[in-house]
C-alpha positions as CSV (number, residue, x, y, z in Angstrom):
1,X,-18.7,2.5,12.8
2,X,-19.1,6.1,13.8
3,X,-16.4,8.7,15.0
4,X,-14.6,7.5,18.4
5,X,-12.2,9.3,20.5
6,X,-9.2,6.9,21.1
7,X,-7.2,8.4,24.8
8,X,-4.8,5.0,25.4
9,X,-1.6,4.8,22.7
10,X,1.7,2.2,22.5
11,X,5.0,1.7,21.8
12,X,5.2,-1.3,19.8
13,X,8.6,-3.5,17.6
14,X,7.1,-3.7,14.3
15,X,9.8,-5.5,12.6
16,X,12.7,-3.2,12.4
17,X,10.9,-0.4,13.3
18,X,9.8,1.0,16.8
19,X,6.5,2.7,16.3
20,X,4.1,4.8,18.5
21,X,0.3,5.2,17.8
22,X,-2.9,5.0,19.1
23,X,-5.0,1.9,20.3
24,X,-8.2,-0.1,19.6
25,X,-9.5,-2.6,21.1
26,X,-12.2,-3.1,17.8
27,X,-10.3,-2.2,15.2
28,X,-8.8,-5.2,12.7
29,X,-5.9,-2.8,12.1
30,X,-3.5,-0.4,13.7
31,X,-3.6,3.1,12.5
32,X,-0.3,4.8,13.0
33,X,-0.1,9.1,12.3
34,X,2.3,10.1,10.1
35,X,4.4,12.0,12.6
36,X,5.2,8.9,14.6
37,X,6.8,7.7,11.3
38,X,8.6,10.4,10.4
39,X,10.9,11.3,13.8
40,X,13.0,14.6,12.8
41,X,12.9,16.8,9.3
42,X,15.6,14.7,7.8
43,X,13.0,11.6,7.5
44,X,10.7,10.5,4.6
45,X,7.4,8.9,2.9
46,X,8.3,8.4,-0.6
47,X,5.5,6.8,-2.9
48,X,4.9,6.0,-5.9
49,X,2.0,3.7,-7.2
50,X,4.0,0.3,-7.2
51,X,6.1,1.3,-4.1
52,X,6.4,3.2,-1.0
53,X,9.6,3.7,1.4
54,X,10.1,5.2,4.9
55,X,13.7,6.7,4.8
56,X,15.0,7.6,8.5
57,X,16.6,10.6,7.9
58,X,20.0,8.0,8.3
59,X,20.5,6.4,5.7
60,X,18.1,3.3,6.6
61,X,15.3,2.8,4.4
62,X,12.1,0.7,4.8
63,X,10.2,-0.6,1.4
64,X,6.9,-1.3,2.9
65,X,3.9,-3.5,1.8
66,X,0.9,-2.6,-0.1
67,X,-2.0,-4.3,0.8
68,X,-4.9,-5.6,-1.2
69,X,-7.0,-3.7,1.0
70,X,-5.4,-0.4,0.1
71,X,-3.7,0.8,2.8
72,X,0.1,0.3,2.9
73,X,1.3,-1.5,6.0
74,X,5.1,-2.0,7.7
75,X,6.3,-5.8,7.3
76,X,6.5,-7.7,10.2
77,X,10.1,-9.6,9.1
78,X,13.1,-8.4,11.5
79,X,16.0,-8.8,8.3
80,X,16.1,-7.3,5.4
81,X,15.3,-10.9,3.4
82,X,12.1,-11.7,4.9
83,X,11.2,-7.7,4.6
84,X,11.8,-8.5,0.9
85,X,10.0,-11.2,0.5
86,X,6.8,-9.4,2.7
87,X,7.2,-6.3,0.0
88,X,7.4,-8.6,-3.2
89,X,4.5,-10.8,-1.8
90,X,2.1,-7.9,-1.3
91,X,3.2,-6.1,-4.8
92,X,2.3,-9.4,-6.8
93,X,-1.0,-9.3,-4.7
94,X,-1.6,-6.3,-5.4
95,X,-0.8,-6.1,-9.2
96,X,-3.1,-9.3,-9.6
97,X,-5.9,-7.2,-8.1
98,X,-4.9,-4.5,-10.8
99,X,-5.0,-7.0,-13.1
100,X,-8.4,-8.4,-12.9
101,X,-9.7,-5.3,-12.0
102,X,-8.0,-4.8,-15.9
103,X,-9.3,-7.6,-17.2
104,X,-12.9,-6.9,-16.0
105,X,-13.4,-3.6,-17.2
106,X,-12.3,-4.7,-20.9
107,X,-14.4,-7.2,-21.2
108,X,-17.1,-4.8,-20.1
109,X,-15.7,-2.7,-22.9
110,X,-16.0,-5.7,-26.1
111,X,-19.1,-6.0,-24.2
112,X,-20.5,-3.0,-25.3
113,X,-19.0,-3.5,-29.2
114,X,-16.3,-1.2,-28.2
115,X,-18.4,1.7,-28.0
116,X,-16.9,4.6,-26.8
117,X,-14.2,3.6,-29.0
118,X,-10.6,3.8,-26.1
119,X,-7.2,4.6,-27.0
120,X,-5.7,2.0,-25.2
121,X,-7.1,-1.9,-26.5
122,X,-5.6,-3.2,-30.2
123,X,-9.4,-3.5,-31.7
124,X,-10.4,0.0,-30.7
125,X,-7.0,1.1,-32.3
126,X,-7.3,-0.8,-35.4
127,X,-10.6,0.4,-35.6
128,X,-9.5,4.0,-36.2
């Protein structure tokens, strides 16, 4: 893809939220800077692996969605019910993911007769 100067930006209703950023015409997503999130000093990104929320300085908080392609994204329902259901439907995704990703990497593991012996699978522990 290369480096590309973008000059053209937008207001756009993204759910709840009115957000400004930056536009192109090839990307498959919209990349929105931080500051356009985060209006005054009393506002907030709070993560955490499973979840992250944009707090408006207000009161108003936002749980938003963690893809399975990595990047967290705002949901796209106006009231708080389909937000909900965007948020939980992303997290299942996303823990499924985890989970194979889990599942892969321990059968790798018995693969190799459990050698280097982990602290985390029953055999390796019993093993000890």
């Amino acid at each position: 893809m290369g480096l590309r100067l973008l000059t053209e930006g937008a207001v756009m209703q993204v759910g709840n939220l009115t957000v400004e950023g930056v536009v192109s015409d090839d990307s498959p997503i919209s990349l929105i800077p931080t500051k356009y999130v985060l209006p005054d000093a009393h506002s907030a990104i709070l993560m955490t692996q499973q979840a992250t929320a944009l707090y408006d300085g207000h009161g108003n908080v936002t749980n938003l969605v963690h893809g399975t392609d990595g990047l967290i994204h705002f949901p796209w329902g106006v009231t708080q019910e389909t937000q909900d259901l965007e948020v939980h439907k992303g997290r299942i995704a996303c823990e499924k993911g985890m989970q194979e990703h889990s599942n892969r990497m321990h059968n790798a593991h018995v693969k190799r007769c459990l050698i280097p012996k982990c602290n985390i699978c029953p055999p390796c522990l019993w093993g000890r």
